[in-house]
C-alpha positions as CSV (number, residue, x, y, z in Angstrom):
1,X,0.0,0.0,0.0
2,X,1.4,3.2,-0.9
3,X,2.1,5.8,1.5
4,X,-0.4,8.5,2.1
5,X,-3.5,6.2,1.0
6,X,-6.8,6.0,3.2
7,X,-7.7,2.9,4.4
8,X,-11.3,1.7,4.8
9,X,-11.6,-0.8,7.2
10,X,-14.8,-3.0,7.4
11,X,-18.0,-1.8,8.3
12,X,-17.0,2.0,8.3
13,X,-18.6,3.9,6.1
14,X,-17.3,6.3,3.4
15,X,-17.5,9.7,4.2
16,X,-20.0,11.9,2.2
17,X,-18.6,13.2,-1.0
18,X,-18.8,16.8,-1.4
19,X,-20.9,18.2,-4.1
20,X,-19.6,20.8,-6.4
21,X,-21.8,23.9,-6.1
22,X,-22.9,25.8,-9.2
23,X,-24.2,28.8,-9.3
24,X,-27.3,29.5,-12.2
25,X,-26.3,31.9,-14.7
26,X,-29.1,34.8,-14.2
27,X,-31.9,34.9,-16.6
28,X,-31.8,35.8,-19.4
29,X,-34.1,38.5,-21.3
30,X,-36.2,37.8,-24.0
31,X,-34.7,39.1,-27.2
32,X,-37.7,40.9,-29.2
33,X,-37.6,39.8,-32.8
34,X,-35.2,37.0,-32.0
35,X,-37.1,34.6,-30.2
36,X,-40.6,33.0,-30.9
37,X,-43.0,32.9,-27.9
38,X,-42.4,29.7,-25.6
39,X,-38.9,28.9,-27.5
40,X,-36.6,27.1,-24.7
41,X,-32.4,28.1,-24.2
42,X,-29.5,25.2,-24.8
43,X,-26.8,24.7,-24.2
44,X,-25.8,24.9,-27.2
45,X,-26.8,28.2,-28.6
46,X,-29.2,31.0,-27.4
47,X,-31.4,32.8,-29.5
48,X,-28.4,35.3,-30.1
49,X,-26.4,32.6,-31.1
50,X,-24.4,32.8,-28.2
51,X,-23.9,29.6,-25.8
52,X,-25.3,30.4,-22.3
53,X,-22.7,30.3,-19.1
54,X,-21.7,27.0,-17.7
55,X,-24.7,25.9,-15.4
56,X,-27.5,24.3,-15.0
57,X,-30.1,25.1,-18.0
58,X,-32.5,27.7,-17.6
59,X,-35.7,27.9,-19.1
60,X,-37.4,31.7,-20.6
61,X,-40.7,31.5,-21.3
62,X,-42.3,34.5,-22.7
63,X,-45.5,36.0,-21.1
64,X,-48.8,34.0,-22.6
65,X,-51.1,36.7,-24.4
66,X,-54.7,36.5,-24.5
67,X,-55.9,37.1,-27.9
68,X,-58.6,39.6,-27.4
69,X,-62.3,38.7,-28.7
70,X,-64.0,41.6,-31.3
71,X,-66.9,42.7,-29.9
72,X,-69.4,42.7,-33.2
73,X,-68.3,38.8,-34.9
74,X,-66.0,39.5,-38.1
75,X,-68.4,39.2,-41.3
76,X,-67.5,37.2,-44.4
77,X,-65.9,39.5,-46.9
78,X,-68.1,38.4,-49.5
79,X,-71.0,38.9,-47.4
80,X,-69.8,42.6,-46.6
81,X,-69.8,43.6,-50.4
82,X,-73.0,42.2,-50.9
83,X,-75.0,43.9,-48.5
84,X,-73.4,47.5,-48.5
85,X,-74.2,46.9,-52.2
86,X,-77.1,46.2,-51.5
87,X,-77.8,49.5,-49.5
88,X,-76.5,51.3,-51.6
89,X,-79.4,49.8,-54.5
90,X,-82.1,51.1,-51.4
91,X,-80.7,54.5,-51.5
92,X,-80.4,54.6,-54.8
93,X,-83.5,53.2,-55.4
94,X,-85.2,56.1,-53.4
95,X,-84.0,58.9,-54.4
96,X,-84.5,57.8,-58.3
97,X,-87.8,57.0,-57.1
98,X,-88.5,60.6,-55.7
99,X,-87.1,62.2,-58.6
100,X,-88.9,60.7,-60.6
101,X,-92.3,61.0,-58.9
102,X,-91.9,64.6,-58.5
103,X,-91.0,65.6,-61.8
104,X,-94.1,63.0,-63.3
105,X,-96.0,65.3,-65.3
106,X,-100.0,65.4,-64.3
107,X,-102.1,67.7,-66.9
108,X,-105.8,68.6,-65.9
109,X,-106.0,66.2,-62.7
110,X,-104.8,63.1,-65.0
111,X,-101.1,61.7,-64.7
112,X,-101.8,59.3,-67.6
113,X,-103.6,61.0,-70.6
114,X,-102.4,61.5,-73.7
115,X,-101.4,65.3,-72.5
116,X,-99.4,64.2,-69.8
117,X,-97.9,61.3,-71.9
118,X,-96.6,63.6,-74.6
119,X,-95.5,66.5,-71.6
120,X,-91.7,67.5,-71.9
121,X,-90.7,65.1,-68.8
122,X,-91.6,62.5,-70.0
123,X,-90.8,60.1,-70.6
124,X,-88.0,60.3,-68.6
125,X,-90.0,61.0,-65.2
126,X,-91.3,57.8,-66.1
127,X,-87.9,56.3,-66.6
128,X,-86.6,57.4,-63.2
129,X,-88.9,55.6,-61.7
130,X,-88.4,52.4,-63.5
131,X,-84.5,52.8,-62.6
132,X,-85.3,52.9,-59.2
133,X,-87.6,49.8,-59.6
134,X,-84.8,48.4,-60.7
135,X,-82.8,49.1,-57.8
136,X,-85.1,48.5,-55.9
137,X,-85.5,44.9,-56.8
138,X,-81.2,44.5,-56.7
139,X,-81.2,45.4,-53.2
140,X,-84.4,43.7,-51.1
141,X,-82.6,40.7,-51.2
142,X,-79.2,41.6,-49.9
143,X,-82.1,43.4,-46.8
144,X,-83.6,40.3,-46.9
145,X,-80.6,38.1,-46.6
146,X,-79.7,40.8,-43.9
147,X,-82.3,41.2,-41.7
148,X,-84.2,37.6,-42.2
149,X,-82.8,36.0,-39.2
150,X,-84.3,39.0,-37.1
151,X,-87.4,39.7,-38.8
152,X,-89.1,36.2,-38.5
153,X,-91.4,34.8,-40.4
154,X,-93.3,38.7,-40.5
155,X,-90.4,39.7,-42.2
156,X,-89.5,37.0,-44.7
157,X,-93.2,37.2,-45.9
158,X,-93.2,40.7,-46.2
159,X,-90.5,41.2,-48.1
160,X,-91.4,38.3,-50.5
161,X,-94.2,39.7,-51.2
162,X,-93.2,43.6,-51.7
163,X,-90.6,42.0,-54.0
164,X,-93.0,40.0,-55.7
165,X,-95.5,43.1,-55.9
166,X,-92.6,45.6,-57.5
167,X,-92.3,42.9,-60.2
168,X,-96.0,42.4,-61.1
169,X,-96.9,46.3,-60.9
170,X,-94.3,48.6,-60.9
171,X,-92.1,46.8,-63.7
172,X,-94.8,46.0,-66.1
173,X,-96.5,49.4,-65.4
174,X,-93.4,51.7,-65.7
175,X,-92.3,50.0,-69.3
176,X,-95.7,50.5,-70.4
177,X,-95.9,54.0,-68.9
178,X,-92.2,55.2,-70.5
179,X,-91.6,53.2,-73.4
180,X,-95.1,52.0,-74.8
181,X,-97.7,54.8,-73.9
182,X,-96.1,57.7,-75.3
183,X,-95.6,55.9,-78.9
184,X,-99.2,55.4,-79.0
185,X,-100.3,58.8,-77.8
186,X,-98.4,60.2,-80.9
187,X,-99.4,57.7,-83.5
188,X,-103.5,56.7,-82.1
189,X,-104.2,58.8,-79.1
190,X,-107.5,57.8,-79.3
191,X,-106.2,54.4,-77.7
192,X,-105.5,55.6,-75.2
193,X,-108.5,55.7,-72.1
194,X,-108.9,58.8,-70.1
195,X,-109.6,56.8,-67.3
196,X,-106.2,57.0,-66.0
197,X,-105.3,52.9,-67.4
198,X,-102.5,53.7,-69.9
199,X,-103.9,51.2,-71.7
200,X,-107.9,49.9,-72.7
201,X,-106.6,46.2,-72.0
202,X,-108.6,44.2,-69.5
203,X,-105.8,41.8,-68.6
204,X,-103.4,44.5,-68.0
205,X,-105.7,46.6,-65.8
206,X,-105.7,43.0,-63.7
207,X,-102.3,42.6,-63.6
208,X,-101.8,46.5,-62.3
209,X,-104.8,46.0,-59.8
210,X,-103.4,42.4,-58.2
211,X,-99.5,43.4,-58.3
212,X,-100.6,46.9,-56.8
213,X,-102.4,45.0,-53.9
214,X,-99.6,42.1,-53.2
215,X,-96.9,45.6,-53.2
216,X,-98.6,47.5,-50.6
217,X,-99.6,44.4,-48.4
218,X,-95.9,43.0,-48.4
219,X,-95.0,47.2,-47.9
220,X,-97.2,47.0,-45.1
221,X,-96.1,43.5,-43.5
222,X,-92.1,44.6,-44.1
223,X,-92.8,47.9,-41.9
224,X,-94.6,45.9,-39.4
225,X,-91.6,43.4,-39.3
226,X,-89.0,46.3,-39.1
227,X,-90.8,48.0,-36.4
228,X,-90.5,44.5,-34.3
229,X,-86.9,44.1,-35.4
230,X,-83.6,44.5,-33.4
231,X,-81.3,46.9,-34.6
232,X,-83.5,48.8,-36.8
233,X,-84.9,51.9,-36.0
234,X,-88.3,51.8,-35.8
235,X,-89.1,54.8,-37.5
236,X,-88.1,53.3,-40.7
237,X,-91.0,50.4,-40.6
238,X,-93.0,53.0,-39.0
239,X,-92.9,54.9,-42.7
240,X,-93.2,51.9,-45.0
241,X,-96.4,50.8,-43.4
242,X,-97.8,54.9,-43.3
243,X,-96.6,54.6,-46.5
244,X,-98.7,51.3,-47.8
245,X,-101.5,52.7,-45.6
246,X,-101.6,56.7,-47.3
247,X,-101.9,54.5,-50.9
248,X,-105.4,53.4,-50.0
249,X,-106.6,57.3,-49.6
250,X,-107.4,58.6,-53.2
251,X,-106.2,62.1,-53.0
252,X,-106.7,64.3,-56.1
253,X,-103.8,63.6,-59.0
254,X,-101.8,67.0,-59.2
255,X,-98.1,67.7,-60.5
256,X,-95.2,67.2,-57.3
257,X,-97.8,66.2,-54.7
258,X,-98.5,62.8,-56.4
259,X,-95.4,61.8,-56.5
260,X,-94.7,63.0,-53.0
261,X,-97.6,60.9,-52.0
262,X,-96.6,58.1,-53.4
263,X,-93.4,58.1,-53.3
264,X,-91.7,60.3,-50.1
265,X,-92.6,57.7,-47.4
266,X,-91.9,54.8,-49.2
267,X,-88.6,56.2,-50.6
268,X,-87.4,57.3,-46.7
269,X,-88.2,53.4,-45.2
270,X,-86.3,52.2,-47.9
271,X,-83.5,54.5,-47.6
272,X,-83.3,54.3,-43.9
273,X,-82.8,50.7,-44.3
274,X,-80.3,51.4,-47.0
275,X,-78.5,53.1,-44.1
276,X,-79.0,50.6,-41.4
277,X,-77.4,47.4,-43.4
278,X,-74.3,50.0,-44.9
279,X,-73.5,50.9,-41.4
280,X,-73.4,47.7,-39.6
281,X,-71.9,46.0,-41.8
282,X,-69.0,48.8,-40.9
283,X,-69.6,48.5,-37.6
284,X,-68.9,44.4,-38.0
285,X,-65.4,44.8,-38.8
């Protein structure tokens, strides 16, 4: 046995080894930009590329985030375009509508007689009118799609029928009105009846008399339906049903207070809901 060697004699036990004590290196801050959230150190290499000190290895974990929740629920882009085009159609569809009802020309008390079918507005009066037909039929069902899942079962079958009532009547009797009527009053005036018909035709005086009656019921349910609706002001179905009702008074035909009457009330509810679907779909983003 060499000199200076310990010697363990039975049934001693070894003494307790020492353990080396070393110190953690001090954490380390997160480098912005250079380290993704919830990345771990190594030994090998830090996110700066540099190797940490000697020691044991220390974990930085950056702060969780709570991704915060919007509080209207994102609409589908496609969606969006749709019905802001859609209210824009409304508004457009009103104040063609207006225009055109105002500048209709009415001669001695009738606003269809051969007078007031050759008068200098027309037949672009006429026209207006049909354009904002027109848009009017682009955009109820972008507020239909819109305000359906609101409106009930009030709603869906109001606005069917307006729709449905803006085809039969308005359509038919606007082309009539400002592309047929005027033709005739020049070349056979005496076709044409002075009782206010456009035309002596039996089936088409039907047609103007149901369509006119399915538009101003469905007018009527939709402002009933808006005025029970969430989110829409209720002065806007409060118009369109004044509006259906007012239709049912015969009031004397006379030049800018027919078209007002028929057309100012109507041509607000549909603009005010114009308004309503542009802005929340805004407000949805």
């Amino acid at each position: 046995m060499k000199a200076g060697a310990s010697v363990l004699m039975i049934g001693e036990s070894a003494p307790p080894r020492a353990r080396a004590t070393v110190p953690a290196a001090p954490a380390a801050r997160p480098q912005v930009g250079c380290k993704r959230p919830g990345a771990r150190w190594s030994r090998r290499a830090g996110p700066t590329g540099r190797a940490p000190p000697e020691g044991p290895t220390v974990t930085v974990q950056d702060a969780r985030t709570t991704p915060t929740t919007p509080a209207v629920p994102a609409v589908d882009p496609t969606r969006r375009r749709l019905v802001v085009g859609g209210g824009v159609m409304l508004l457009a569809s009103a104040v063609l509508s207006l225009a055109g009802g105002v500048a209709h020309p009415v001669v001695d008390g009738n606003a269809h007689s051969v007078a007031s079918l050759l008068a200098p507005c027309s037949p672009w009066a006429q026209l207006s009118i049909y354009a904002g037909a027109l848009a009017l039929m682009m955009g109820l069902p972008a507020a239909w799609g819109w305000f359906a899942p609101r409106a009930g079962v009030l709603g869906t079958l109001g606005f069917g029928l307006y729709f449905l009532g803006n085809a039969l009547s308005a359509q038919g009797h606007l082309v009539v009105e400002g592309l047929v009527a005027p033709a005739i009053a020049r070349a056979a005036p005496e076709l044409v009846p002075d009782d206010g018909s456009i035309l002596a035709a039996p089936g088409f005086a039907l047609l103007q008399m149901a369509g006119g009656l399915v538009l101003l019921a469905g007018l009527a349910l939709t402002g009933v339906a808006l005025m029970r609706t969430a989110g829409v002001p209720r002065w806007i179905g409060a118009a369109a049903l004044a509006g259906a009702l007012l239709l049912f008074v015969p009031l004397p035909e006379a030049p800018v207070l027919s078209g007002l009457h028929v057309e100012l009330l109507r041509g607000i509810a549909v603009a005010g809901l114009g308004v309503v679907m542009i802005r929340e779909v805004r407000a949805a983003r």
